[in-house]
N, C-alpha and C positions, 0 to 999 in steps of 0.2 A: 237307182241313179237315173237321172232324165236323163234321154239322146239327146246330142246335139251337135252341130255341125256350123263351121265360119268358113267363110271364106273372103280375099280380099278383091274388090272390082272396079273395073275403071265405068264411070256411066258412057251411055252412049244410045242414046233414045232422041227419037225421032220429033221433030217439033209439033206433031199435031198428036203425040199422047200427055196425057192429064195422069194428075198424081189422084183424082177422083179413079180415073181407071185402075191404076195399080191397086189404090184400096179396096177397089169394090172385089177386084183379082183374089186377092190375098185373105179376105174374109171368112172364106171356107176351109181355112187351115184350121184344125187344134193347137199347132204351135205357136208359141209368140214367135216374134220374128223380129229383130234389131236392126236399126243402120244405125250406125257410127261415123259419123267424117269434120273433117277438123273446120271450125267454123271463127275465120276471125282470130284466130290462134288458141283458140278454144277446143274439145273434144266433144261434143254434141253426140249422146247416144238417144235415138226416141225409139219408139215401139212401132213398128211399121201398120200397127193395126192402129192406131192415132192419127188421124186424119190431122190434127192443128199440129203433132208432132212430124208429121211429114212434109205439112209446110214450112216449119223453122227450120229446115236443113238445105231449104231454098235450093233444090238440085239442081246442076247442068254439067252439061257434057265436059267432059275432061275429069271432072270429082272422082276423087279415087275415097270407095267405102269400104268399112269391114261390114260385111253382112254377117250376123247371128243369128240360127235359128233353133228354139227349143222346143222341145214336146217329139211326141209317136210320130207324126206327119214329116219332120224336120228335114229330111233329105229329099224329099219333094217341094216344100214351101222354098228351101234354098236355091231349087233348079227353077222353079218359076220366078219368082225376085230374079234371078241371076237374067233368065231369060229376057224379063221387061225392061230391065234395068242398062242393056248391053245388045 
């Protein structure tokens, strides 16, 4: 059975970080890594390693996401996300 670990977050990121930043971040994980947040009254999940997918989720402050993270790595990829994200 794969690890894996969610948790749910309110964003809260600064206006001068880029979502190019978090991806380039996030990169050197093994695990896949998920947001989730409801878009339009939609549920929108992309893979946080998808750059066009982390543009469709058009982030801002207040967004409350479920983060997923799966694979060996997953309880660090979750504390980083969490970190950039908050």
């Amino acid at each position: 059975m794969m690890d894996q670990v969610s948790e749910s977050i309110r964003v809260s990121i600064d206006e001068t970080q880029t979502i190019i930043e978090l991806s380039n971040k996030i990169q050197r994980f093994d695990s896949e890594i998920y947001l989730e947040k409801n878009v339009e009254g939609s549920l929108v999940e992309v893979n946080l390693k998808s750059f066009l997918g982390l543009i469709s989720l058009r982030l801002k402050n207040g967004d409350v996401l479920s983060v997923r993270c799966e694979g060996r790595d997953c309880s660090v990829a979750l504390e980083e996300v969490k970190q950039w994200l908050t």
